[in-house]
Backbone as XML, in Angstrom:
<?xml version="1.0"?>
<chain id="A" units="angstrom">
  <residue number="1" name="UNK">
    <atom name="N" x="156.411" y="149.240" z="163.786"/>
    <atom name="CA" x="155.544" y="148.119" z="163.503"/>
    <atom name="C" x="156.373" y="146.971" z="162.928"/>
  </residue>
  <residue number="2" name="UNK">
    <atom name="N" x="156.238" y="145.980" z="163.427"/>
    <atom name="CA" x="156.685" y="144.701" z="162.534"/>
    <atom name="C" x="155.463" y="143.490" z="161.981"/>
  </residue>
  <residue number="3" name="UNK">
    <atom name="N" x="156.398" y="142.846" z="161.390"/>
    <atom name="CA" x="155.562" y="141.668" z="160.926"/>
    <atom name="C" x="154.719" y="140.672" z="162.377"/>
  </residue>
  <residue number="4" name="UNK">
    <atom name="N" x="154.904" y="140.598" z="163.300"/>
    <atom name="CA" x="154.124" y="140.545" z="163.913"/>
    <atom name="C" x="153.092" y="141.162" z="164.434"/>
  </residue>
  <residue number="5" name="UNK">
    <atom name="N" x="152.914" y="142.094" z="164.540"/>
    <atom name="CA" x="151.712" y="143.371" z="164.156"/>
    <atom name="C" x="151.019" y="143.182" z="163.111"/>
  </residue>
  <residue number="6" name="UNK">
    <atom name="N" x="151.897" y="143.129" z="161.923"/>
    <atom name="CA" x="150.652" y="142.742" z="160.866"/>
    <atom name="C" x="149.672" y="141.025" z="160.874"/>
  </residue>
  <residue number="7" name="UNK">
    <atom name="N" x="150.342" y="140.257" z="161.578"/>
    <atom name="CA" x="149.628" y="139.035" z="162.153"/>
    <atom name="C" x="148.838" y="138.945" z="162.898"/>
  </residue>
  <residue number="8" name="UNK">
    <atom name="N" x="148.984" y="139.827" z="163.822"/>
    <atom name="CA" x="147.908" y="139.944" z="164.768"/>
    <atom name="C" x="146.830" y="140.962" z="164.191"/>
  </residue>
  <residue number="9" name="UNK">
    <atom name="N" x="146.985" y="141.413" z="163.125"/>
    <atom name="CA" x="145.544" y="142.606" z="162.712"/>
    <atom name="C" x="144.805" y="141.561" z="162.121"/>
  </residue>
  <residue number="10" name="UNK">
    <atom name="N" x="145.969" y="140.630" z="161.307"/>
    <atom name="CA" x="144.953" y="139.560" z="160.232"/>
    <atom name="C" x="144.169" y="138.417" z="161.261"/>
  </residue>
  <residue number="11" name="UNK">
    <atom name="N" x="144.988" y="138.227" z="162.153"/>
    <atom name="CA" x="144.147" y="137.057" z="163.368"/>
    <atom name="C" x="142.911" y="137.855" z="164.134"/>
  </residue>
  <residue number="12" name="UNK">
    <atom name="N" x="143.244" y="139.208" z="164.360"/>
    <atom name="CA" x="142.056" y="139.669" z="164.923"/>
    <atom name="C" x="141.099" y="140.237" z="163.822"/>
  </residue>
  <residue number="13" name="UNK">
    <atom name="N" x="141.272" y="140.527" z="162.806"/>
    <atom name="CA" x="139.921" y="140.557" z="161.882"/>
    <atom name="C" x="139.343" y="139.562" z="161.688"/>
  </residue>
  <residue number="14" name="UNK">
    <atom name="N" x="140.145" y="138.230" z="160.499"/>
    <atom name="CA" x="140.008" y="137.220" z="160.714"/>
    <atom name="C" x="139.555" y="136.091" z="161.355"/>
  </residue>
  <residue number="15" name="UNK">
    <atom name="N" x="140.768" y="135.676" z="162.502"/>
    <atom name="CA" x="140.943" y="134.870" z="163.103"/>
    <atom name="C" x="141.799" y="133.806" z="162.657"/>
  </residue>
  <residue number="16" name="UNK">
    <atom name="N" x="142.411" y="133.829" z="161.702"/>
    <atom name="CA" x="143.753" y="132.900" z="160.855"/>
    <atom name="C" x="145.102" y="134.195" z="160.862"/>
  </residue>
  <residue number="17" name="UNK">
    <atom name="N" x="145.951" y="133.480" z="160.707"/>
    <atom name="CA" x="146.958" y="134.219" z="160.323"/>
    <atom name="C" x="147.375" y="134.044" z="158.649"/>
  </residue>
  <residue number="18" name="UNK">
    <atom name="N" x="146.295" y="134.498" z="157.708"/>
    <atom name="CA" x="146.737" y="134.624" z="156.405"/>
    <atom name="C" x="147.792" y="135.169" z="155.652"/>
  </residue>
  <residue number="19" name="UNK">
    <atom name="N" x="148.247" y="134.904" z="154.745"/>
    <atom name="CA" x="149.301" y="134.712" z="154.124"/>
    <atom name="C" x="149.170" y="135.897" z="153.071"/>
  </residue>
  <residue number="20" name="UNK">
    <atom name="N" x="149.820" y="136.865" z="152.844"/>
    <atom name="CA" x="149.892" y="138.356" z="152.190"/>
    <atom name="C" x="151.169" y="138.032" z="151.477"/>
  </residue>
  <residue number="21" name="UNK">
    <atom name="N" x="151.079" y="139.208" z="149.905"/>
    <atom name="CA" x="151.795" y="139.379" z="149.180"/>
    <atom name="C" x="151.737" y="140.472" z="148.780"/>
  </residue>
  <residue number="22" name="UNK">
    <atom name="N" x="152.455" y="141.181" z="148.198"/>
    <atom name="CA" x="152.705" y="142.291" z="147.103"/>
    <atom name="C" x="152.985" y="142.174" z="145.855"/>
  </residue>
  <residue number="23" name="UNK">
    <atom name="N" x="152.063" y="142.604" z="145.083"/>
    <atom name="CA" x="151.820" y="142.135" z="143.691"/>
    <atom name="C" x="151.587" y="143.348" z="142.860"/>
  </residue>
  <residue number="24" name="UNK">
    <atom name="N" x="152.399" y="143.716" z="141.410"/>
    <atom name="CA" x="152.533" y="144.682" z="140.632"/>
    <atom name="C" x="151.442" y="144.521" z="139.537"/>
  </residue>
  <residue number="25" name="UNK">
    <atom name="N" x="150.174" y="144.881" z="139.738"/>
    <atom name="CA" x="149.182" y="144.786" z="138.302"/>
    <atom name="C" x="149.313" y="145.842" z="137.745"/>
  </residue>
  <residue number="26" name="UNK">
    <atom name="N" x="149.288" y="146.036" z="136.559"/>
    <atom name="CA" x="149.805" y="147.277" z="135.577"/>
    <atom name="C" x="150.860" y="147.924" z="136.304"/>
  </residue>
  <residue number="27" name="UNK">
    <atom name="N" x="150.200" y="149.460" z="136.394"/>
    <atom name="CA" x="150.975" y="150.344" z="137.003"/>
    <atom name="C" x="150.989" y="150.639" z="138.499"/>
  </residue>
  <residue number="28" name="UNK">
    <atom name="N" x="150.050" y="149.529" z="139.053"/>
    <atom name="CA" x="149.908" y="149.576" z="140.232"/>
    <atom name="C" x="150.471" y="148.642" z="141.562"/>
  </residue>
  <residue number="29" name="UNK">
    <atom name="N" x="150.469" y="149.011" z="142.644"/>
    <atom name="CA" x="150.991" y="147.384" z="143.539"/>
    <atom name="C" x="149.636" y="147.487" z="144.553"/>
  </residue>
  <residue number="30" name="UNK">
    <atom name="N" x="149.593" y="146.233" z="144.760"/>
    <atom name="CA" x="148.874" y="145.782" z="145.496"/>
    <atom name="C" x="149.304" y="144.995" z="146.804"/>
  </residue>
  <residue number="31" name="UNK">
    <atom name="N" x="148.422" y="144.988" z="147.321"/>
    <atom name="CA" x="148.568" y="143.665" z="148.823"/>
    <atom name="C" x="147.564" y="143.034" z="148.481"/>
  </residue>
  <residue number="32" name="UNK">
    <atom name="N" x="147.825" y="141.560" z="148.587"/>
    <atom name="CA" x="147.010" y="140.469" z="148.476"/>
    <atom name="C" x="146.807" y="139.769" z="149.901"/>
  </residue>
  <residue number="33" name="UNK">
    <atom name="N" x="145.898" y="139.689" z="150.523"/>
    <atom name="CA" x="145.622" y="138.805" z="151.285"/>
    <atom name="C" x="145.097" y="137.639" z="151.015"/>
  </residue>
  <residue number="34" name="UNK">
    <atom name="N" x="145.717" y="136.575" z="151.055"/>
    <atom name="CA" x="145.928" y="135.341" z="150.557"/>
    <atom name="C" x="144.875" y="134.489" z="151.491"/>
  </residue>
  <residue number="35" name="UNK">
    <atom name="N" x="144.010" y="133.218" z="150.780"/>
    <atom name="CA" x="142.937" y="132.531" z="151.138"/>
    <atom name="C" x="143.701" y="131.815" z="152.262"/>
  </residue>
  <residue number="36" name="UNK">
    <atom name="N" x="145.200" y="131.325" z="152.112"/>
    <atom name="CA" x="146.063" y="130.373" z="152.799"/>
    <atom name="C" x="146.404" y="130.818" z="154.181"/>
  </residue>
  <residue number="37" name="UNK">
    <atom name="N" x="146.441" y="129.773" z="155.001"/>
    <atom name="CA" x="146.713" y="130.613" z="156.410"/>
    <atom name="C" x="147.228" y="129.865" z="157.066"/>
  </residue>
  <residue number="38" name="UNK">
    <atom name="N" x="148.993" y="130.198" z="158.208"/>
    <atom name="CA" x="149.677" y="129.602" z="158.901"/>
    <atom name="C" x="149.520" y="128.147" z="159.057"/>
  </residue>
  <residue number="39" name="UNK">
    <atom name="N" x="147.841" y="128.477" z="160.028"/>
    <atom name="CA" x="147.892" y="127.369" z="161.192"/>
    <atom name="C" x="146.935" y="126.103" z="159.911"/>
  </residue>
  <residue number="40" name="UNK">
    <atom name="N" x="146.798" y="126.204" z="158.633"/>
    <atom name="CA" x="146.604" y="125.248" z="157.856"/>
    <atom name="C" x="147.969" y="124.036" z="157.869"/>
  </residue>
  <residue number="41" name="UNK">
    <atom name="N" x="147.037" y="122.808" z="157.815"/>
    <atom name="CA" x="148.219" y="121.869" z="157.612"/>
    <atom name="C" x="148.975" y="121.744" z="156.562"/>
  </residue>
  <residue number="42" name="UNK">
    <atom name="N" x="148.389" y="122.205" z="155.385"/>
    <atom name="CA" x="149.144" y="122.597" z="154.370"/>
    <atom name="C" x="149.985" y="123.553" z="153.838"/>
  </residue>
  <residue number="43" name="UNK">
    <atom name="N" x="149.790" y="124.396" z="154.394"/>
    <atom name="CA" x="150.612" y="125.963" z="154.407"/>
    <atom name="C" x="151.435" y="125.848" z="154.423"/>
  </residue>
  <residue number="44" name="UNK">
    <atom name="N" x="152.260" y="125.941" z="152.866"/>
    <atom name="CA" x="153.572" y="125.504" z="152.697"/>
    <atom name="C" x="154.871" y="126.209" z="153.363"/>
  </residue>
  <residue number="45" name="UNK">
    <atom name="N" x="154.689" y="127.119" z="154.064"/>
    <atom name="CA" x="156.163" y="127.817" z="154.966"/>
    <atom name="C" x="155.804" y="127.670" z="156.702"/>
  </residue>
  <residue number="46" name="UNK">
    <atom name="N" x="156.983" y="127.519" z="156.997"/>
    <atom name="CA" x="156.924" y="127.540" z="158.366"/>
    <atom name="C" x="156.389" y="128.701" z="159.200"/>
  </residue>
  <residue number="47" name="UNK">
    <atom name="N" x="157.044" y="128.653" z="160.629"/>
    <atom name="CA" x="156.337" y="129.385" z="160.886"/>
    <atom name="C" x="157.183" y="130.905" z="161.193"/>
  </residue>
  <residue number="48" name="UNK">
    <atom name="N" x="158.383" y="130.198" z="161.079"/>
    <atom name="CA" x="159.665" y="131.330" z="160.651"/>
    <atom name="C" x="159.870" y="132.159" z="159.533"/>
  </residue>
  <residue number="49" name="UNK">
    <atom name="N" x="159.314" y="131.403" z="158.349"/>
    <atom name="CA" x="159.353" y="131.723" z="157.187"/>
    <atom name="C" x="158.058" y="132.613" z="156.760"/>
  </residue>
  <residue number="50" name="UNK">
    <atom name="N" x="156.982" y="132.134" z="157.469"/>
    <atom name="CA" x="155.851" y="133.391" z="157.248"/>
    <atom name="C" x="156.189" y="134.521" z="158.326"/>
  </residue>
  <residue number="51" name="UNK">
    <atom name="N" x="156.488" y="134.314" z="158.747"/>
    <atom name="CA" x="157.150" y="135.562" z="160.110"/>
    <atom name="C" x="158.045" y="136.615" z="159.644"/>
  </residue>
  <residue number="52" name="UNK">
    <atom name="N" x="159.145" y="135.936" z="158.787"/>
    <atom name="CA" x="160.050" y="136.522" z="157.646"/>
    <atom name="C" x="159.186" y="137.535" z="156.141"/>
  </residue>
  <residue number="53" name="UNK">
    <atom name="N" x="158.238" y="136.179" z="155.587"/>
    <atom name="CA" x="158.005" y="137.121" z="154.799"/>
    <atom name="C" x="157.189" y="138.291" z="155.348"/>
  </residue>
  <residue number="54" name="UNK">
    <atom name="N" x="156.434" y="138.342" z="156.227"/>
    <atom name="CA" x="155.493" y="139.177" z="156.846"/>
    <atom name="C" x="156.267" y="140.365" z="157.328"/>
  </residue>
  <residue number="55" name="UNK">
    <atom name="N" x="157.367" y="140.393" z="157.840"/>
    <atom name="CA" x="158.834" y="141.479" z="158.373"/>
    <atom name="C" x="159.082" y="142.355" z="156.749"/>
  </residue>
  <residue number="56" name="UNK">
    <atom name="N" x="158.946" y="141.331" z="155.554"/>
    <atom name="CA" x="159.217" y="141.798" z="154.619"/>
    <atom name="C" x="157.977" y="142.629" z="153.958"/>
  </residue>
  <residue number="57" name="UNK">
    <atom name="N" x="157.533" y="142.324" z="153.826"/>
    <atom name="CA" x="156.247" y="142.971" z="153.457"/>
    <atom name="C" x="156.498" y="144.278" z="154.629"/>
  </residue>
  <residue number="58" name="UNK">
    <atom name="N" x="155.890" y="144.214" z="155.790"/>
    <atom name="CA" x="155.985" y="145.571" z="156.833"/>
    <atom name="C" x="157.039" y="146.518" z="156.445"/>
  </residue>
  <residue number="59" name="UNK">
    <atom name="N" x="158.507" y="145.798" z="155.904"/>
    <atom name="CA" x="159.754" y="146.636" z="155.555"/>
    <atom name="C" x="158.543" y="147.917" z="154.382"/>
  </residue>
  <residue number="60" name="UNK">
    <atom name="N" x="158.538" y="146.936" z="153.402"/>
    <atom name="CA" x="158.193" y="148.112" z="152.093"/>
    <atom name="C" x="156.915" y="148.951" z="152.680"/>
  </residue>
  <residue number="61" name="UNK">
    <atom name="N" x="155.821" y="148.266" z="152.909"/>
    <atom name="CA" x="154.553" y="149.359" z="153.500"/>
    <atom name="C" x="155.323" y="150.453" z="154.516"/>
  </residue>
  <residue number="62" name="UNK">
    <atom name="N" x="155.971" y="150.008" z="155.098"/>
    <atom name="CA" x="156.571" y="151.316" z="155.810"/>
    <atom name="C" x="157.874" y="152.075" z="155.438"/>
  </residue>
  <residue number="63" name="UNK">
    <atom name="N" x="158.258" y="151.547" z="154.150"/>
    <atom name="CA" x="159.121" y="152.466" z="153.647"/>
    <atom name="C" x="158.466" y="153.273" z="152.498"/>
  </residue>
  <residue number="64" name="UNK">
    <atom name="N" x="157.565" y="152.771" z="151.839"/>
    <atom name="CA" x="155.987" y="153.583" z="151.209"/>
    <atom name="C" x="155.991" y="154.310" z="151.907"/>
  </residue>
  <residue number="65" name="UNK">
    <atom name="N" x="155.090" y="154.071" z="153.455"/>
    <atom name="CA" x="154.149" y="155.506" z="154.036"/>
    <atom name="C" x="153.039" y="154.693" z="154.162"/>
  </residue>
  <residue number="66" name="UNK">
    <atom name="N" x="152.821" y="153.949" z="153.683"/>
    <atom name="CA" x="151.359" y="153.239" z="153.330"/>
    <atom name="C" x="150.815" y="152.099" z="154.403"/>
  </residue>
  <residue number="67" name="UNK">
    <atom name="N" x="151.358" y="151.886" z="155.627"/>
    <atom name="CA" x="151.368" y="150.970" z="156.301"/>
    <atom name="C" x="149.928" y="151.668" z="156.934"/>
  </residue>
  <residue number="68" name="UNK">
    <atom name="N" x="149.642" y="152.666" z="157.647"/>
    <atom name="CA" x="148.503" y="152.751" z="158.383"/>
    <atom name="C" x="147.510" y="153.163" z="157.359"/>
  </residue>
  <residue number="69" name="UNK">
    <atom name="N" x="147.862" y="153.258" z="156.322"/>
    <atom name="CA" x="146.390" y="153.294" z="154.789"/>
    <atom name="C" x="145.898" y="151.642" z="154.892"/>
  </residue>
  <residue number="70" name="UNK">
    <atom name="N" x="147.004" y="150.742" z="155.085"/>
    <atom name="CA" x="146.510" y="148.885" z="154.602"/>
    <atom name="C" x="145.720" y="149.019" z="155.899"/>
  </residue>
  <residue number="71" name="UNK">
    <atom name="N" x="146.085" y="149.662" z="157.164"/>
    <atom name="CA" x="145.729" y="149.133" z="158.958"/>
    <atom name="C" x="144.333" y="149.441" z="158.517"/>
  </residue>
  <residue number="72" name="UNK">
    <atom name="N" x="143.997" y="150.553" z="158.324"/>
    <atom name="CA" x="142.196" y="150.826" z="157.806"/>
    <atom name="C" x="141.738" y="150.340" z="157.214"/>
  </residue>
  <residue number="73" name="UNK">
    <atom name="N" x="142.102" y="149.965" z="156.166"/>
    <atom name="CA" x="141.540" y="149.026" z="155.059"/>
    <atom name="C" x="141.077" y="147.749" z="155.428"/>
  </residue>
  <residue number="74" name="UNK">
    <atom name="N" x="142.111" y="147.473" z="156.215"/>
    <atom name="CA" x="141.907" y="145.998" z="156.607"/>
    <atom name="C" x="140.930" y="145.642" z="157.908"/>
  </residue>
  <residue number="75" name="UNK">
    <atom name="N" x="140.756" y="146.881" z="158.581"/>
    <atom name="CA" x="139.658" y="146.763" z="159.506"/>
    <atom name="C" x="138.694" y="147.019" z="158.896"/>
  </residue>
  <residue number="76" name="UNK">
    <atom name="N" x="138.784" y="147.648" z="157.948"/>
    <atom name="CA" x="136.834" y="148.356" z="157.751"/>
    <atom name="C" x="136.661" y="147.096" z="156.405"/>
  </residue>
  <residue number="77" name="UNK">
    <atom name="N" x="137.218" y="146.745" z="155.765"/>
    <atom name="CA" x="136.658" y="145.840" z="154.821"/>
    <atom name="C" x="135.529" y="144.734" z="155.473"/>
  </residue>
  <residue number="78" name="UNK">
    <atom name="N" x="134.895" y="144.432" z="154.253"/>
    <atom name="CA" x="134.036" y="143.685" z="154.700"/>
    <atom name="C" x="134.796" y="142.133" z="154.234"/>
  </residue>
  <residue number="79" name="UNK">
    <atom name="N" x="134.924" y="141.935" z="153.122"/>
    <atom name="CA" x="135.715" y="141.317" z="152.694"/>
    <atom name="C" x="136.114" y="139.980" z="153.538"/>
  </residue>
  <residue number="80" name="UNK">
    <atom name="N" x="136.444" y="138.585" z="152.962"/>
    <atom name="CA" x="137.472" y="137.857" z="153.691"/>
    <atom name="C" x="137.390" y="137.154" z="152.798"/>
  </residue>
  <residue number="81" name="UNK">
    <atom name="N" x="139.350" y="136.761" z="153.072"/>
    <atom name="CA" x="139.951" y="135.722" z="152.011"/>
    <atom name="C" x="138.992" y="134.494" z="151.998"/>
  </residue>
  <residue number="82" name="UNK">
    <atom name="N" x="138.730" y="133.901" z="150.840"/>
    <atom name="CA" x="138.462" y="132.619" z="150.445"/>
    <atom name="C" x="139.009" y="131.862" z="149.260"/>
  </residue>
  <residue number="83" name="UNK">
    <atom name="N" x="138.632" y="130.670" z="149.461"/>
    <atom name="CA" x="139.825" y="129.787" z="148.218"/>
    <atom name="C" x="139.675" y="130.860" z="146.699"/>
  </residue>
  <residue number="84" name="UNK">
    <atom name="N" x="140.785" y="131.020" z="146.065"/>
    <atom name="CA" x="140.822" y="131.767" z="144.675"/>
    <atom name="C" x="140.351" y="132.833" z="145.282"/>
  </residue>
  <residue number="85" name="UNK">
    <atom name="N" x="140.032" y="133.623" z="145.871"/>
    <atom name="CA" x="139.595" y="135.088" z="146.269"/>
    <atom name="C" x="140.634" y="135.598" z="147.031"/>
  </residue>
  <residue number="86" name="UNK">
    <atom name="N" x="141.471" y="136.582" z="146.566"/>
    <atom name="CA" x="142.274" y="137.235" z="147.822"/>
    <atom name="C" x="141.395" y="138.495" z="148.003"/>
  </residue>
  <residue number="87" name="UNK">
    <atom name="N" x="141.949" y="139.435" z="149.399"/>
    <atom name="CA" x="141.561" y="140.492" z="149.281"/>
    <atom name="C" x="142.448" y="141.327" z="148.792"/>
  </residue>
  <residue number="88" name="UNK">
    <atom name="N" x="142.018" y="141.905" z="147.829"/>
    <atom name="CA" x="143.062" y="143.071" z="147.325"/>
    <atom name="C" x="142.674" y="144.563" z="147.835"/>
  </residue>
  <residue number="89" name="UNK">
    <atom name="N" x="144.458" y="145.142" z="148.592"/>
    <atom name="CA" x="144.289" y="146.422" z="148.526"/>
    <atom name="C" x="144.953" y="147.012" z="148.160"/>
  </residue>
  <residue number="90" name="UNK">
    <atom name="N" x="144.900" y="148.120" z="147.500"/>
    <atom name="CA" x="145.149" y="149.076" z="146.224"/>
    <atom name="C" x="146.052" y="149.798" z="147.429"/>
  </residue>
  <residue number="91" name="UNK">
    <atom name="N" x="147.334" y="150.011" z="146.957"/>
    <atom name="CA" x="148.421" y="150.797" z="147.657"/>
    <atom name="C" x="149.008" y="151.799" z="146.778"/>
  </residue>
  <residue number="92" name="UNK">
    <atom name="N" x="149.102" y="153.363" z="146.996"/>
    <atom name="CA" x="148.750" y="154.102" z="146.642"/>
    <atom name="C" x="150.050" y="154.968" z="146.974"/>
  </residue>
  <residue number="93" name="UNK">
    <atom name="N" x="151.109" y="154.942" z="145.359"/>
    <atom name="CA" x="152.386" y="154.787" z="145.942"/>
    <atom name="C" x="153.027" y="156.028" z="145.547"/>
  </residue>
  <residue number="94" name="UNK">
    <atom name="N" x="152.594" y="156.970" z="144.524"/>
    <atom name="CA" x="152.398" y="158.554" z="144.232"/>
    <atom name="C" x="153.150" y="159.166" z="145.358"/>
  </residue>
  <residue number="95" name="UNK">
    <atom name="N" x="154.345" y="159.638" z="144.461"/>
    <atom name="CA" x="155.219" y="160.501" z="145.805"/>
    <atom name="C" x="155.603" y="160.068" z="146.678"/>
  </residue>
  <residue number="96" name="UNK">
    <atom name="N" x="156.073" y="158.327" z="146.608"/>
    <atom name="CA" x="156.521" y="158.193" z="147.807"/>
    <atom name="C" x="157.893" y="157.739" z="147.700"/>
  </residue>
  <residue number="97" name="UNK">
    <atom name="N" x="158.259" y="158.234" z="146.414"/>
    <atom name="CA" x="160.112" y="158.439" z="145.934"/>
    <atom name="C" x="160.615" y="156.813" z="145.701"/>
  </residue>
  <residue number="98" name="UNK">
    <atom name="N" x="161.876" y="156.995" z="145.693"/>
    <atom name="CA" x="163.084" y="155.671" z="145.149"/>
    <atom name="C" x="162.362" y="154.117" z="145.461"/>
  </residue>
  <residue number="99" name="UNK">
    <atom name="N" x="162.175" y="154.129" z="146.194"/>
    <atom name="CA" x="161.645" y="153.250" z="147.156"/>
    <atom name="C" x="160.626" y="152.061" z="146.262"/>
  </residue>
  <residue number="100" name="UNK">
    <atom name="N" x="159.652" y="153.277" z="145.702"/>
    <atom name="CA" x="158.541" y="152.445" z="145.390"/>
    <atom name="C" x="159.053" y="151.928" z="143.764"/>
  </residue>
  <residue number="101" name="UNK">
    <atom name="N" x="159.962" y="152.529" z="142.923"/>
    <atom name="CA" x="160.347" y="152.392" z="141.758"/>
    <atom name="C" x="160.833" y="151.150" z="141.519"/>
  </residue>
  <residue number="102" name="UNK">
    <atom name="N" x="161.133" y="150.368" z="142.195"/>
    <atom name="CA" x="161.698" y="148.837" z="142.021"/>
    <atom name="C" x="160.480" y="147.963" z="141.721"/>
  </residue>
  <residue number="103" name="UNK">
    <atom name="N" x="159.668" y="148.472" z="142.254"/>
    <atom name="CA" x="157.834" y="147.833" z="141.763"/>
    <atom name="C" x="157.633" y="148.401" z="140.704"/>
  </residue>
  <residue number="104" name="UNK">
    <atom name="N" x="157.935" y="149.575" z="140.244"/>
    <atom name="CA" x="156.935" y="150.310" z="138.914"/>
    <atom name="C" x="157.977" y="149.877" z="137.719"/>
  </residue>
  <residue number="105" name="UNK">
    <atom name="N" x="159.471" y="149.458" z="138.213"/>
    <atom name="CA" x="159.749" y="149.366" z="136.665"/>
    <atom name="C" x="159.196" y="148.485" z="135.539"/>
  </residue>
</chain>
């Protein structure tokens, strides 16, 4: 899977190509699906640069394990980004070794 895969799940739930992050609340990480999206005129990264971070993001979910836990999530939610609202999903990182420890320290 790459970061283009994960663009096309968010354009076909969607219909934008929104803007995702990974974010450490307490002891936990999350994915944020971000209100902001590509084809906005404001959307401050290109279109290389969301392509990049999106490759990056896919790197860690699939060095987790956790990449086809977000693919469900993100279809069955009801959910959709809006301004100040991301969607958050709870990534669930228990046993999934070295990897995930650069987030938990």
């Amino acid at each position: 899977m790459t970061g283009a895969d994960l663009q096309a799940l968010l354009r076909e739930k969607w219909g934008c190509s929104y803007d995702v992050q990974l974010r450490r609340r307490g002891d936990r990480v999350v994915l944020l699906v971000m209100w902001r999206y590509l084809e906005q005129p404001s959307f401050p990264l290109s279109e290389a640069e969301y392509l990049a971070r999106l490759e990056s993001v896919m790197a860690h979910l699939q060095a987790w394990g956790v990449w086809e836990t977000v693919q469900r999530e993100i279809e069955a939610t009801r959910q959709k980004p809006r301004v100040g609202k991301a969607v958050v999903i709870p990534l669930n990182l228990q046993g999934v070794g070295e990897r995930a420890s650069e987030w938990l320290l």
